[in-house]
C-alpha positions in Angstrom: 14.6 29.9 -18.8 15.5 31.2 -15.5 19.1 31.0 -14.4 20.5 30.6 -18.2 22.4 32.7 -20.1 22.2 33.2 -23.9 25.5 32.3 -24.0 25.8 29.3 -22.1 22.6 27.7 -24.3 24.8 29.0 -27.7 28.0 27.7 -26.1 26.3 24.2 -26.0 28.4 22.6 -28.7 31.7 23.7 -27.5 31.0 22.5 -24.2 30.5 19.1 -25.7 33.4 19.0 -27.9 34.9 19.4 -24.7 33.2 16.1 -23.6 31.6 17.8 -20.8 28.2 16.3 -20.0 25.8 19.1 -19.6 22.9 18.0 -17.0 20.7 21.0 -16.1 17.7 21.0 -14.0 14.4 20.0 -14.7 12.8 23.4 -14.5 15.2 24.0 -17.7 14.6 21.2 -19.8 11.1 20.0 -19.4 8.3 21.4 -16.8 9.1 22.9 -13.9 9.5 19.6 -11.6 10.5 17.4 -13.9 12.8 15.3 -13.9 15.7 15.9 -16.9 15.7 12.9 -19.0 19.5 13.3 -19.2 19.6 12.4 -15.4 19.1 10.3 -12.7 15.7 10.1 -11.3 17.0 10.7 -7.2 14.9 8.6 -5.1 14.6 8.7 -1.7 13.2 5.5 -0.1 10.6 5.5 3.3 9.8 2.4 4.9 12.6 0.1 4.6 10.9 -3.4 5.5 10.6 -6.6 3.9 8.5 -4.5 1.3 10.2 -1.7 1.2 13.6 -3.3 0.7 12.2 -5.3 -1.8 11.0 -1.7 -3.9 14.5 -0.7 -3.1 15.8 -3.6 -4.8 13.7 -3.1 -7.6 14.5 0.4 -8.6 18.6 0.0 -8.1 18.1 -2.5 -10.9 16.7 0.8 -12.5 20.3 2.3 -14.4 18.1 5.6 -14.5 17.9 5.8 -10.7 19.8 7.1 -8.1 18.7 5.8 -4.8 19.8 9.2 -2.7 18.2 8.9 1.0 16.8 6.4 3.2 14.1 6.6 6.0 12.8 3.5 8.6 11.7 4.7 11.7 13.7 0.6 12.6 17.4 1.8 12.8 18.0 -1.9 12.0 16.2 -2.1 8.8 17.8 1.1 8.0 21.4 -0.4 8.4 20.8 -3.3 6.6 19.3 -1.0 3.9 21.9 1.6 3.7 24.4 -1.3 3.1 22.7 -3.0 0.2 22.1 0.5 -1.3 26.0 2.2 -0.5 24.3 5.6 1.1 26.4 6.8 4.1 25.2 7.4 7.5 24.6 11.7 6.4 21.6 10.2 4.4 19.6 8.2 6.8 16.7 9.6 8.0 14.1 8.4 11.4 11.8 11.2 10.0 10.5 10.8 6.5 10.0 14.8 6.7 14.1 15.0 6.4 13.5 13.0 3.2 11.2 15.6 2.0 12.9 18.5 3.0 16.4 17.7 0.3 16.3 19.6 -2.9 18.1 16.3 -4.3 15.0 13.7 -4.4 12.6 14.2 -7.0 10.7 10.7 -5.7 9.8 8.3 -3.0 8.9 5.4 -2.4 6.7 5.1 0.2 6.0 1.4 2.1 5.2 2.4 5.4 2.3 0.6 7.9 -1.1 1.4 5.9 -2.1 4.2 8.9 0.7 6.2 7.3 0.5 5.8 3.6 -1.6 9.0 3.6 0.7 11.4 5.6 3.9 10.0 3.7 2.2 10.6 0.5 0.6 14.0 0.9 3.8 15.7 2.5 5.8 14.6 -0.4 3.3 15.8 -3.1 3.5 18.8 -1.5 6.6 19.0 -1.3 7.1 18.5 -5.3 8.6 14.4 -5.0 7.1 12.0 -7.4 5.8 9.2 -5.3 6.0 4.8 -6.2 3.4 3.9 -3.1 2.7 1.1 -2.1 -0.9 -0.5 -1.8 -3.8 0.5 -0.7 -3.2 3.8 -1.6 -4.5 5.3 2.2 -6.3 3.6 5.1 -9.2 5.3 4.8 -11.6 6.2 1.5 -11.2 9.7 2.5 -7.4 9.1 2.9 -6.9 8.6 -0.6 -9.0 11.1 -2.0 -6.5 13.6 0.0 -4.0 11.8 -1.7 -5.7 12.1 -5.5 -6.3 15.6 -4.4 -2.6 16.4 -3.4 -1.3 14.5 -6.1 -3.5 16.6 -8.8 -2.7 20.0 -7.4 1.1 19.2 -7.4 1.4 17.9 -10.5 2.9 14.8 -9.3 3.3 11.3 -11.0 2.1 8.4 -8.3 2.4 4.5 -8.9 0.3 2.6 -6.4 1.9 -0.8 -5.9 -0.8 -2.5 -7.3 1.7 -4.4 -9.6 -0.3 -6.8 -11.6 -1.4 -4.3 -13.8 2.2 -4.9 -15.1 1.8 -8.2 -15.4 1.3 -9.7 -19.0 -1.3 -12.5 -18.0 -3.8 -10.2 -15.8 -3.3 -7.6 -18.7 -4.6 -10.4 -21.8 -7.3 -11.7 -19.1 -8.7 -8.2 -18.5 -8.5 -7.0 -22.4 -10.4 -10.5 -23.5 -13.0 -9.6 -20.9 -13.5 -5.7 -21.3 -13.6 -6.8 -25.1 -16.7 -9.4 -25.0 -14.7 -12.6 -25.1 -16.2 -14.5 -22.3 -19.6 -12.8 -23.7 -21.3 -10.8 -21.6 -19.7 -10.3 -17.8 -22.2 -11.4 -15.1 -19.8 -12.3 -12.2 -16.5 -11.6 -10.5 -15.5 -14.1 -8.2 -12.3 -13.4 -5.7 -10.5 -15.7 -3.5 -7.9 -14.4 -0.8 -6.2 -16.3 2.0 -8.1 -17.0 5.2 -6.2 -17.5 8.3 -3.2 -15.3 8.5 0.3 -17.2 8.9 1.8 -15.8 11.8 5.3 -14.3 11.6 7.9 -15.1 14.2 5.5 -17.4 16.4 3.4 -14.3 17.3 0.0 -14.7 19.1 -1.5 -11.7 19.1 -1.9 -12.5 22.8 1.6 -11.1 23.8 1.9 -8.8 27.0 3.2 -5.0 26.6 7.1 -5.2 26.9 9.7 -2.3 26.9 10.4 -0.2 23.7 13.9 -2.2 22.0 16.5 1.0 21.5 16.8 0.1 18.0 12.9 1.6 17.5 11.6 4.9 17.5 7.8 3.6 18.8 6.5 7.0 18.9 7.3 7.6 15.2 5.8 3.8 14.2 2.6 4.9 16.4 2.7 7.9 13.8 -1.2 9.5 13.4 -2.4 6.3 15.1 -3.3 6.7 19.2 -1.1 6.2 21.8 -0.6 2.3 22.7 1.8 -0.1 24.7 4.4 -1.6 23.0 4.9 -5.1 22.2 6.7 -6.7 18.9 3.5 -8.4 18.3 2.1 -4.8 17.1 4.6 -3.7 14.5 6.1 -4.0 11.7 4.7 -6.8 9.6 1.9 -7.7 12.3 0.5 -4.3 11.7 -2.0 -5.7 9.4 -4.1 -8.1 11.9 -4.6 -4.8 14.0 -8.5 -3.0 12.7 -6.8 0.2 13.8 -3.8 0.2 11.3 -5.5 -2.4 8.4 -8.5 -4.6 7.8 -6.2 -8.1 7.6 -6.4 -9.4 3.7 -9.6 -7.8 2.5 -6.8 -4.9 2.0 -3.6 -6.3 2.0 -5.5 -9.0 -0.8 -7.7 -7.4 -1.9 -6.2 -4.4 -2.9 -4.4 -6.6 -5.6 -7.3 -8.8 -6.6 -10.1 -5.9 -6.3 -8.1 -3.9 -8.8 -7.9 -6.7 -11.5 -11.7 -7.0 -11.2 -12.1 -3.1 -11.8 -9.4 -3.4 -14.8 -11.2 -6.3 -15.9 -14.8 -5.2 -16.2 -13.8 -1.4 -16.9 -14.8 -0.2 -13.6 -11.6 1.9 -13.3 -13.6 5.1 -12.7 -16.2 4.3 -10.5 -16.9 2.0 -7.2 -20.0 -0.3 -6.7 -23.1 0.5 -5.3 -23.7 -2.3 -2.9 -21.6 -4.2 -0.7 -22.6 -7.2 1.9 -20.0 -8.6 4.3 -21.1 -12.0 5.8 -19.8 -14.7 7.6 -17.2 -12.3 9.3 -14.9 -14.2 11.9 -12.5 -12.2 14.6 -10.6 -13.6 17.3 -12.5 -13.2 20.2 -9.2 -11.2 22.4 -5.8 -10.1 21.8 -4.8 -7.3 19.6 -5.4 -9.5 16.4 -9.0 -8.3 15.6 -9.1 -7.5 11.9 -11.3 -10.1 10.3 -9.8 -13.7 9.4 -12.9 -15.4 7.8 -15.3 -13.5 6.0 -17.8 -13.6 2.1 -18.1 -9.8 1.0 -20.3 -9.6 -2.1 -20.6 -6.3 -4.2 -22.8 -5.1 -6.8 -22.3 -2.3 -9.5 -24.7 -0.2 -10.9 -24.4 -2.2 -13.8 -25.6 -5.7 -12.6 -22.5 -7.0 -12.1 -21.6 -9.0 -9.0 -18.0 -9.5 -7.4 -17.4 -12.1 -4.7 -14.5 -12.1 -2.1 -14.0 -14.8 -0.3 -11.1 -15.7 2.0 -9.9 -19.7 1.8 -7.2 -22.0 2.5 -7.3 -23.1 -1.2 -4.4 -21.3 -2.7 -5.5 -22.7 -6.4 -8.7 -20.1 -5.6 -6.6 -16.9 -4.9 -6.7 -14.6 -7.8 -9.6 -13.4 -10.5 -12.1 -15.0 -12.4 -14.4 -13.5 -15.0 -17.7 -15.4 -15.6 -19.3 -14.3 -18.9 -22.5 -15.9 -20.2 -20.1 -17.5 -22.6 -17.1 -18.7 -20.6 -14.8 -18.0 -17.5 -11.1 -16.9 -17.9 -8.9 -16.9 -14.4 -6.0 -15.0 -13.8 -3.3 -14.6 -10.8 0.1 -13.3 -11.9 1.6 -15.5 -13.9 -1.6 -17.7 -14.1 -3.8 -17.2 -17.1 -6.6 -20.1 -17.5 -10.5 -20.3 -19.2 -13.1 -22.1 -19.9 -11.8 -22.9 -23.6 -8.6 -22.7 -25.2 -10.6 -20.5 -28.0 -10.3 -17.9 -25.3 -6.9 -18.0 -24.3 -5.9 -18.4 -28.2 -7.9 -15.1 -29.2 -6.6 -12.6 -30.7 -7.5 -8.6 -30.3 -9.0 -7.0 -33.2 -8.9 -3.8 -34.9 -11.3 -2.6 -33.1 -10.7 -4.0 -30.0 -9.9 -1.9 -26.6 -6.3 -2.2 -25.8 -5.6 -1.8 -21.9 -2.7 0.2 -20.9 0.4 -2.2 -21.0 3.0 -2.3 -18.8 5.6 -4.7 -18.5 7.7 -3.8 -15.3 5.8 -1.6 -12.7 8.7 0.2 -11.0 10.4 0.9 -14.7 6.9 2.0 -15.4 6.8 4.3 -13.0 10.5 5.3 -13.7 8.9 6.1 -17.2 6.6 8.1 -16.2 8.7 10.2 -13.8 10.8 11.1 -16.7 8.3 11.5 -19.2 5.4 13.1 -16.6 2.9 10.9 -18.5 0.6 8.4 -16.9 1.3 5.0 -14.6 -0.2 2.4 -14.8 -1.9 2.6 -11.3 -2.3 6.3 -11.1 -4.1 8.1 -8.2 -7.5 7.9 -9.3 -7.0 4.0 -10.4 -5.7 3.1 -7.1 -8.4 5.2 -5.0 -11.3 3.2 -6.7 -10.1 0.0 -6.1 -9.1 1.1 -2.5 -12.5 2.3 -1.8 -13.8 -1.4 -2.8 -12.0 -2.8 -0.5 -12.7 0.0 2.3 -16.4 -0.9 1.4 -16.2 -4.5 2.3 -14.3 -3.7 5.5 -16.7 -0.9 6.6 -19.5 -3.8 5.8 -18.0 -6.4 8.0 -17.0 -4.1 10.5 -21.1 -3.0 11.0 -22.4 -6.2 10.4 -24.5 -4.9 7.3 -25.1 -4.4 3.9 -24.4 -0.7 2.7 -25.5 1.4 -0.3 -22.9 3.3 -1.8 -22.7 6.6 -4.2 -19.2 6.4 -6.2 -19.8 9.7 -7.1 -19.9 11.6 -3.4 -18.1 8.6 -2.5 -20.3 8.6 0.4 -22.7 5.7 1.6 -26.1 6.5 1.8 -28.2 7.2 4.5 -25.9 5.8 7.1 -24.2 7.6 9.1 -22.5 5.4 11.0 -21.2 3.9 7.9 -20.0 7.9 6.8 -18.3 8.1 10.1 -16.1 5.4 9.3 -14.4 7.5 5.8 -11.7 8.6 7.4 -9.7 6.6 9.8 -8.5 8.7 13.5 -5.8 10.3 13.5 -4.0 12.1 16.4 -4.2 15.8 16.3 -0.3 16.2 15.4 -1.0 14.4 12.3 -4.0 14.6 11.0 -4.3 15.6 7.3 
């Protein structure tokens, strides 16, 4: 135990007879950076946002954290953050590498644009921080394999914000199909929302305007190129943009993709077919990621999973078709074909998935105990690269062949040169 005396560890109990509390560093008390589980895990907080003050929220509920720092490249959001989480002005950061840099985080949360999920979460791995990201886990297949990569070589503990693994209802659907209970699984059906709704009476056909003071542009732009400004771009809009996010075959799918990989106990491996179809774009604007589209996927296996996007929000979730029943599922929504389904329950012998009942606790948990998430690295990559598939697909105009072991597709490529997304020389990983 470097930096510890003899003494001072057989000193222990006068020190608390003294009513001293003795918090020493993780290095002492568990592995070397851990967190102590007599402290407060210190958090530092990156992309301050709608979703990003919404994981802030979360994890101040959290009587084991401390949230420490704050970054948002949006002084603005970072005002109204700093004031809901009592940090001074010392600890607010435009550059998430000032985060990094403190000896006092062990974690961050990360909810930056998807273009930057990569960079934010492989400089804090590296750096030794525990990291609650949010979803995807990169903007790129190859993205999050970096990240897997860094994560693994660091030792790190990463929660992907795929939060319906916490959820009670997707956890009984998945266990009642993984266990046989709809009989044998045949199909995956998927519906996400269509036509985006457009926040703050954005076009996507606005005109470049001047840079407000309040944002540092350059630092939004981050590892993406070089392009003129307007409010249309950033922020929440980042999404309809191809060059930041596919629209909601990630921002969706990410969610319902991962139930179906939970579900049919896909978690380690990726189809081997995907074909996106009736794809529809605006025809100008900067709004270009698809609106309309049918992706359809096929595993190794047999198994089928269809995406589509519709209006009909009763649609939007998971369904499991079995040659003996259907069982739906969408947060708090649990439903089947018979109530015999919904009323089973697990055997002996059944599989038991993972359970988690709060996803930033969980991840809190984990931090603390250095066990596993329940949407660790790996997790979180496959059902990523699903959805990358689909967008690579409808972004060609073809069906692809996939390998989930190279994670490569093959004999294309065209398709290949699409695994990692540009990135500006400054930042590229």
């Amino acid at each position: 135990m470097v930096g510890m005396s003899l003494p001072l560890l057989l000193d222990r109990r006068c020190l608390l007879k003294r009513a001293v509390p003795l918090i020493l560093p993780a290095a002492v008390v568990g592995r070397a950076g851990a967190v102590s589980p007599n402290s407060k895990v210190r958090v530092g907080c990156v992309g301050l946002g709608g979703q990003g003050t919404s994981h802030l929220r979360a994890l101040m509920a959290d009587e084991r954290v401390q949230v420490v720092a704050l970054c948002d490249v949006d002084a603005q959001h970072l005002e109204k953050a700093a004031v809901m989480a009592k940090v001074g002005k010392g600890d607010c950061y435009r550059d998430f590498r000032e985060v990094l840099a403190r000896a006092d985080v062990d974690a961050v949360m990360n909810a930056t644009p998807d273009h930057w999920h990569s960079n934010v979460a492989i400089a804090a791995a590296k750096a030794g921080k525990d990291l609650y990201s949010e979803k995807p886990l990169g903007a790129s297949i190859a993205e999050g394999r970096a990240i897997c990569e860094a994560v693994k070589a660091n030792g790190r503990v990463l929660q992907c914000g795929t939060w319906r693994r916490s959820g009670m209802k997707v956890r009984m659907a998945c266990e009642r199909v993984v266990n046989g209970y709809v009989g044998e699984l045949k199909e995956i059906q998927i519906g996400v929302p269509d036509a985006f709704a457009i926040r703050g009476g954005f076009t996507g056909m606005e005109k470049a305007e001047a840079v407000p003071a309040h944002l540092d542009y350059e630092m939004w732009l981050g590892p993406a190129a070089a392009k003129p400004y307007t409010a249309a771009r950033c922020h929440f809009n980042f999404r309809w943009i191809e060059e930041y996010a596919p629209g909601y075959i990630t921002d969706w799918g990410a969610h319902f993709l991962d139930v179906a990989q939970w579900g049919a106990g896909m978690d380690g491996t990726a189809p081997v077919e995907v074909m996106a179809e009736g794809v529809v774009r605006r025809a100008a604007g900067l709004y270009d990621a698809a609106e309309k589209f049918r992706i359809e996927y096929r595993y190794a296996n047999g198994v089928r999973v269809v995406m589509v996007s519709t209006s009909d929000k009763a649609q939007w979730g998971t369904k499991f078709v079995g040659s003996e029943g259907w069982i739906f599922t969408e947060s708090e929504v649990l439903k089947a074909s018979s109530d015999d389904i919904l009323r089973v329950k697990l055997k002996s012998g059944d599989k038991a998935l993972y359970e988690s009942k709060h996803h930033h606790r969980n991840f809190v948990d984990a931090v603390l105990s250095r066990g596993q998430t329940a949407a660790p690295a790996e997790v979180a990559q496959r059902a990523m690269t699903v959805c990358q598939m689909g967008a690579i697909s409808a972004a060609l105009g073809r069906g692809l062949k996939f390998d989930p072991v190279a994670e490569r597709f093959e004999g294309d490529e065209a398709a290949n040169a699409m695994l990692m997304k540009p990135m500006r020389e400054a930042w590229r990983i």
